[in-house]
PAMITOR-130591 format. One line per 4 residues: their letters; for each residue y, z negated, x of C-alpha. Coordinates in pm, whole numbers, padded with zeros to 5 digits, always signed. Each point is the difference from the previous one (the first is absolute). Example, Ala and Ser with C-alpha at 12.3 -4.5 7.8 and 13.67 -1.06 7.14 Angstrom:
AS) -00450:-00780:+01230 | +00344:+00066:+00137
REM end
This chain:
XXXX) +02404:+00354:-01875 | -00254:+00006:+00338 | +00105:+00240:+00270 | -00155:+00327:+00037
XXXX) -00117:+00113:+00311 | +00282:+00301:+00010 | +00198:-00345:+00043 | -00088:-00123:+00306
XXXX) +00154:+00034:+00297 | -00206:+00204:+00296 | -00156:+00010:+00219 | -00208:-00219:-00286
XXXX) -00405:-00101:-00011 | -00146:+00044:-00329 | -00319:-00121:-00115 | -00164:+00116:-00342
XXXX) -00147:-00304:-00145 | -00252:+00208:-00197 | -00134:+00128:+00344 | -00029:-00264:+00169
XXXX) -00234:-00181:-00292 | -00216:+00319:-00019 | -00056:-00024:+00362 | -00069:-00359:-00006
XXXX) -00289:+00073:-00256 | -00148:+00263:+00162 | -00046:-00159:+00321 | -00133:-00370:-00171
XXXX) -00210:+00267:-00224 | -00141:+00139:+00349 | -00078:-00345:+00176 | -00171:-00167:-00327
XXXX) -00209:+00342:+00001 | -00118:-00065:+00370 | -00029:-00355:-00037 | +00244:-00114:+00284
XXXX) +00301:-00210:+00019 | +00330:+00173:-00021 | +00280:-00157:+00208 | +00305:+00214:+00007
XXXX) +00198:+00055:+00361 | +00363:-00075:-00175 | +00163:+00164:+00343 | +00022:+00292:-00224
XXXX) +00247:-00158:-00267 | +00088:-00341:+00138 | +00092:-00200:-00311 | -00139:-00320:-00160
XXXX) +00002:+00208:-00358 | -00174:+00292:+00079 | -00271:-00265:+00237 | -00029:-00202:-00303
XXXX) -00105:+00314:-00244 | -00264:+00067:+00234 | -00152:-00321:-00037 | +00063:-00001:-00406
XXXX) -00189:+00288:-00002 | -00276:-00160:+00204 | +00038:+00058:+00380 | -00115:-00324:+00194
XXXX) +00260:-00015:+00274 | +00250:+00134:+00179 | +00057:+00184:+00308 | +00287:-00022:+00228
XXXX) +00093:+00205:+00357 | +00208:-00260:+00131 | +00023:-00387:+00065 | +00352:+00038:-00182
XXXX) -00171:+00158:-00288 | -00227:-00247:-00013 | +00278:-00289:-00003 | +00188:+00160:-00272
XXXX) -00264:+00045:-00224 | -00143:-00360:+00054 | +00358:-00109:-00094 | -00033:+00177:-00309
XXXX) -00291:-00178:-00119 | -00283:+00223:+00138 | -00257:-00132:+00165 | -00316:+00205:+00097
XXXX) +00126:+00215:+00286 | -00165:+00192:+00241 | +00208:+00196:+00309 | -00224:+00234:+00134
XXXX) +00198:+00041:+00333 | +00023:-00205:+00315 | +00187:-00201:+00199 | +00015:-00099:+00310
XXXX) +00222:-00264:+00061 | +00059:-00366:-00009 | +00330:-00005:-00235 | -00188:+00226:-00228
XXXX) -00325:-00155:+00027 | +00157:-00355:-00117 | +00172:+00206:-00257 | -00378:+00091:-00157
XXXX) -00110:-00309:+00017 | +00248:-00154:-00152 | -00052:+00232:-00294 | -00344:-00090:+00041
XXXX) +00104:-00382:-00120 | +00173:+00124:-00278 | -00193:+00302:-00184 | -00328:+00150:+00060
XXXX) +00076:+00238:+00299 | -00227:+00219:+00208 | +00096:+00218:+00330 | -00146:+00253:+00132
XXXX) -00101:+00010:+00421 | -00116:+00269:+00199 | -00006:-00134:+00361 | -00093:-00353:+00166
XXXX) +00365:-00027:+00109 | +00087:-00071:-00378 | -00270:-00197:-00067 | +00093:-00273:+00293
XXXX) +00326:+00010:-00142 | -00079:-00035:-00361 | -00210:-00261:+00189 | +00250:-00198:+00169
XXXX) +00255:-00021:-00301 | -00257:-00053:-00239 | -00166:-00393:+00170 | +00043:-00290:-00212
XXXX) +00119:+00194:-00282 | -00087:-00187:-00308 | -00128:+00366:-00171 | -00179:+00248:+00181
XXXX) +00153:+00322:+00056 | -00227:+00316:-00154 | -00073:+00273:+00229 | -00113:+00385:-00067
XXXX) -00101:+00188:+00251 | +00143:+00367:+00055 | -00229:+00252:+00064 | +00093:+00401:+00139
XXXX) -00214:+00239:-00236 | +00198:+00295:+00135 | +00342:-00062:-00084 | +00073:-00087:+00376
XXXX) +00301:-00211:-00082 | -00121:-00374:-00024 | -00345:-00137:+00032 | -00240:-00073:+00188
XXXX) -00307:+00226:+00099 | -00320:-00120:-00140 | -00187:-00104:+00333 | +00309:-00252:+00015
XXXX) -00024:-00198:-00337 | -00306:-00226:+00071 | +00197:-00177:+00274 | +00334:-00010:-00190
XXXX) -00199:-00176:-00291 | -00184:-00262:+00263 | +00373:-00067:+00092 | +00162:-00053:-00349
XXXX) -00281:-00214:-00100 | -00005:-00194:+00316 | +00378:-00102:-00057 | +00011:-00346:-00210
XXXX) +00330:+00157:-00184 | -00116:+00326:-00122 | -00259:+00164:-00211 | -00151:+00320:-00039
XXXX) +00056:+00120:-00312 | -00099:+00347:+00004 | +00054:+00368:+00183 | +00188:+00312:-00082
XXXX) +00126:+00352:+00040 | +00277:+00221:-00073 | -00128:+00413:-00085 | +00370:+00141:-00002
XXXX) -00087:+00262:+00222 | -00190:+00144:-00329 | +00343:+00086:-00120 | -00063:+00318:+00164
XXXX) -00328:+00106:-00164 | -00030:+00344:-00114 | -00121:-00093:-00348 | -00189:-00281:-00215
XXXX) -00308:+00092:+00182 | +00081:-00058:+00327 | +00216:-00290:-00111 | -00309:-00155:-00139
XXXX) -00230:+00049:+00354 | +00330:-00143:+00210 | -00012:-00284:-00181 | -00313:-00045:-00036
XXXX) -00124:+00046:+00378 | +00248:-00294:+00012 | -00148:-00211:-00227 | -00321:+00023:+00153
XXXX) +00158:-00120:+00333 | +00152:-00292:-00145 | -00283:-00113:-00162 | -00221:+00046:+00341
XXXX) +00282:-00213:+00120 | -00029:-00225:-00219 | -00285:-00120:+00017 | +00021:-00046:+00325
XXXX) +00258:-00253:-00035 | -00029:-00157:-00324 | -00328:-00290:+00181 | +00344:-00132:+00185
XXXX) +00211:-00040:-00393 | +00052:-00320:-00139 | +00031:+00057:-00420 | +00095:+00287:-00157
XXXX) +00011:+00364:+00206 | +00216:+00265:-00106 | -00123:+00366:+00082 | +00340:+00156:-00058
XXXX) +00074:+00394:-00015 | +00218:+00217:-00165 | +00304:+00266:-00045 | +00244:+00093:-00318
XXXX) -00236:+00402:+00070 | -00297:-00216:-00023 | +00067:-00167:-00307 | +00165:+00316:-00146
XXXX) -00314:+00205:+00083 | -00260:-00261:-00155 | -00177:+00002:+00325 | -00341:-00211:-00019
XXXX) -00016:-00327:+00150 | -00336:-00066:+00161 | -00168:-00341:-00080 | +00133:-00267:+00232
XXXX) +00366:+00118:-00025 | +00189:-00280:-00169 | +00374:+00123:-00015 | +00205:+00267:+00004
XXXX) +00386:-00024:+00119 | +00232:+00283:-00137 | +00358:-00019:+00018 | +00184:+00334:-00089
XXXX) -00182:+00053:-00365 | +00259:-00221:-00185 | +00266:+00243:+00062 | -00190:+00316:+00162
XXXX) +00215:+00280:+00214 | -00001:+00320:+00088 | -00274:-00065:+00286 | -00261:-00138:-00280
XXXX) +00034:+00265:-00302 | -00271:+00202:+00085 | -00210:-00319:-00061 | +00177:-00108:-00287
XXXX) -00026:+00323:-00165 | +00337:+00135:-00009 | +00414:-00120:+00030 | -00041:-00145:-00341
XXXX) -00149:-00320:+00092 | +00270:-00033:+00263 | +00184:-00345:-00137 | +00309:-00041:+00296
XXXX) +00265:+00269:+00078 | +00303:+00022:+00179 | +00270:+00063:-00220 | +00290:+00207:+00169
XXXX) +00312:+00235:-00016 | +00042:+00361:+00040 | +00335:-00059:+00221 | -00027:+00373:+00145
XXXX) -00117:+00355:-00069 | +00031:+00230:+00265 | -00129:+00350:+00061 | -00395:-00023:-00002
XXXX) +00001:-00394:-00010 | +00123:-00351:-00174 | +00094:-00299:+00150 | -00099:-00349:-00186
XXXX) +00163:-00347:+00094 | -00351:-00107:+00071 | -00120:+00018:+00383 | -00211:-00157:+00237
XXXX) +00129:-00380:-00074 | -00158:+00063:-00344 | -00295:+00248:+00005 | -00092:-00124:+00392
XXXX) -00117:+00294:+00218 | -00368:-00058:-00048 | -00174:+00360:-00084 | -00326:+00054:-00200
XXXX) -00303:+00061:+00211 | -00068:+00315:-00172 | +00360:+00157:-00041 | +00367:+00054:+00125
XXXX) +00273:-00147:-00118 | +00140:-00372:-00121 | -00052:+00016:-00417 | +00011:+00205:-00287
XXXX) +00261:+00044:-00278 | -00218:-00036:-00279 | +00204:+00195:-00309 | +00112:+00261:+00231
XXXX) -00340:+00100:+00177 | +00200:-00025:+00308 | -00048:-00187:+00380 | +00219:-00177:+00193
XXXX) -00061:+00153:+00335 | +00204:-00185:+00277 | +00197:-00342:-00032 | +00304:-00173:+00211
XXXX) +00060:-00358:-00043 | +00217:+00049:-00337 | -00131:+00388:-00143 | -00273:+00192:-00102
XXXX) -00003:+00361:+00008 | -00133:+00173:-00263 | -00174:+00377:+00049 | -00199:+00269:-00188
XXXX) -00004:+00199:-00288 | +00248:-00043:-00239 | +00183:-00293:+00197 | +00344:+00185:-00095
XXXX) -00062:-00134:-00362 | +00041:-00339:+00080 | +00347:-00172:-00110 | +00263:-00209:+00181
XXXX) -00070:-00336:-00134 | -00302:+00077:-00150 | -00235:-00294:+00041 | -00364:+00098:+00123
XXXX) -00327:-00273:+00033 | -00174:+00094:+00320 | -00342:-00117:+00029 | +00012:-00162:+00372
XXXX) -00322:+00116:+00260 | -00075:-00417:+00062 | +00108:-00294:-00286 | -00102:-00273:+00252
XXXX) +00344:+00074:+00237 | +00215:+00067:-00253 | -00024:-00265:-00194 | +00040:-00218:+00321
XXXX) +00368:+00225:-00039 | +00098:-00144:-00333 | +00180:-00339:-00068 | -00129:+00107:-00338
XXXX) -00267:+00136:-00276 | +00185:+00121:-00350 | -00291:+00026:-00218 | +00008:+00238:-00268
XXXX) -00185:+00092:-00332 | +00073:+00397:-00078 | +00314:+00038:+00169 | +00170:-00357:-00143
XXXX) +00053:-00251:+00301 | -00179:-00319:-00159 | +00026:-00254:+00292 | +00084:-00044:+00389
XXXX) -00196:-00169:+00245 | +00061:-00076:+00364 | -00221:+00090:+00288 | -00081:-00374:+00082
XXXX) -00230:+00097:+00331 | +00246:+00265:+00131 | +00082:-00011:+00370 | -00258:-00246:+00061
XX) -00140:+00158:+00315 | -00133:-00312:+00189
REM end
């Protein structure tokens, strides 16, 4: 007889199958509508059977944050990859374009430094290596500003081992938009950037030019794509969190929990056997507080490496031993956390995959 998930030992992450193929359609339903390629940024769940899902249901690509993510993935048989991210090293630049020789692989630059490096690692290669250039729409991580592009694109095309192969921008400072209104202007003020960017440097391409965009609130919200946008690069729809139910409409679509113990009820809290080395310490950008026990109505308001403490109303009810799904603030880190994904279909544990890109920070 299969496992149940009151079964499992915690600190546990669960992901409802059922979920996660709802999400899956509704995004793919959402980049059909706007006519633009969907590539999925698999940072969020890191495993080849969740990536390939995505592309079953119809996503072009993949997208990975890191050179190791990259690797694993093109050892599991994957092989359209895009890392929006730079580097800016020699070890790691011979890392991409040895990928580059192997799968279709693009890489994203914001600064000459990268390019002459990309440059230098990339000569005599017998494949070109793709380049995308990143572009600052107001996120003020990454990018580079828009008077800067023109020359970054003379340089990528002047190098005999790369290509330009497109442009792109990240919106996930609309996470903290007020509502789907001023979601929508956010990203679409961005948009317009990219495309005015775009132009600029797409005379310098060589082939095919991505004009890439896109955020799980994005996708979630069915914000419009203006003409001239060709993909969009979610990552957190396949399992949703905490941060992203407003967009998705409610907890219900939420497909990954941490599954822990009640190993403590004191006067006005409970402690759970779930802390910071499983729900991270990342906080929502529009609330307190490190997840959500979802049957209970309850938040876990401060973590130590090992516990979660558990206050308000009616906290006292809670049970020694009582196991409790929290809904984490941010999937991405926590499933970088977990050796391990126990997938379930209405409470039955029906399979258990590993984490295949975890740890792979370089």
């Amino acid at each position: 007889m299969p496992p149940s998930v009151g079964d499992l030992a915690t600190p546990a992450l669960i992901v409802d199958l059922d979920r996660v193929e709802a999400n899956l359609r509704r995004v793919q339903a959402y980049a059909d509508a706007q006519g633009v390629d969907l590539r999925p940024h698999v940072k969020t769940h890191k495993t080849p059977r969740f990536a390939r899902a995505q592309l079953d249901g119809g996503a072009v690509g993949l997208c990975v944050a890191k050179l190791g993510e990259a690797e694993a993935f093109a050892d599991a048989g994957f092989d359209d990859l895009v890392m929006p991210h730079t580097v800016a090293t020699a070890d790691k630049a011979a890392r991409a374009v040895a990928l580059a020789q192997r799968v279709r692989f693009a890489i994203g630059v914001d600064h000459p430094a990268q390019v002459a490096v990309l440059a230098a690692a990339a000569e005599g290669a017998a494949r070109r290596l793709d380049v995308r250039l990143e572009v600052d729409t107001g996120a003020g991580r990454g990018g580079a500003p828009a008077e800067a592009v023109a020359d970054l694109a003379r340089r990528v095309r002047d190098a005999a081992g790369l290509r330009l192969a497109g442009v792109y921008t990240y919106e996930g400072y609309t996470y903290e938009a007020r509502d789907r209104d001023e979601l929508v202007a956010r990203h679409d003020a961005a948009q317009v950037a990219l495309l005015e960017v775009a132009a600029t440097a797409r005379p310098f391409a060589d082939g095919a030019f991505a004009v890439s965009v896109g955020s799980t609130p994005s996708a979630l919200a069915e914000v419009p794509l203006r003409p001239g946008i060709t993909e969009t690069r979610p990552g957190t729809y396949v399992f949703d969190d905490l941060t992203q139910a407003r967009w998705a409409g409610g907890l219900e679509h939420a497909a990954a929990h941490v599954l822990a113990t009640v190993v403590s009820v004191l006067p006005g809290r409970a402690v759970l056997d779930a802390g910071s080395k499983t729900l991270t310490s990342d906080r929502r950008p529009v609330q307190d507080g490190h997840g959500w026990l979802v049957d209970h109505r309850l938040p876990v308001v401060r973590l130590s490496e090992e516990h979660g403490v558990v206050e308000g109303p009616g906290v006292e009810r809670l049970r020694v031993g009582e196991r409790v799904r929290v809904l984490m603030n941010h999937v991405c880190p926590v499933a970088n956390l977990f050796a391990e994904l126990h997938l379930v279909r209405e409470d039955v544990v029906v399979g258990v995959v590993p984490v295949a890109a975890r740890g792979r920070l370089t």
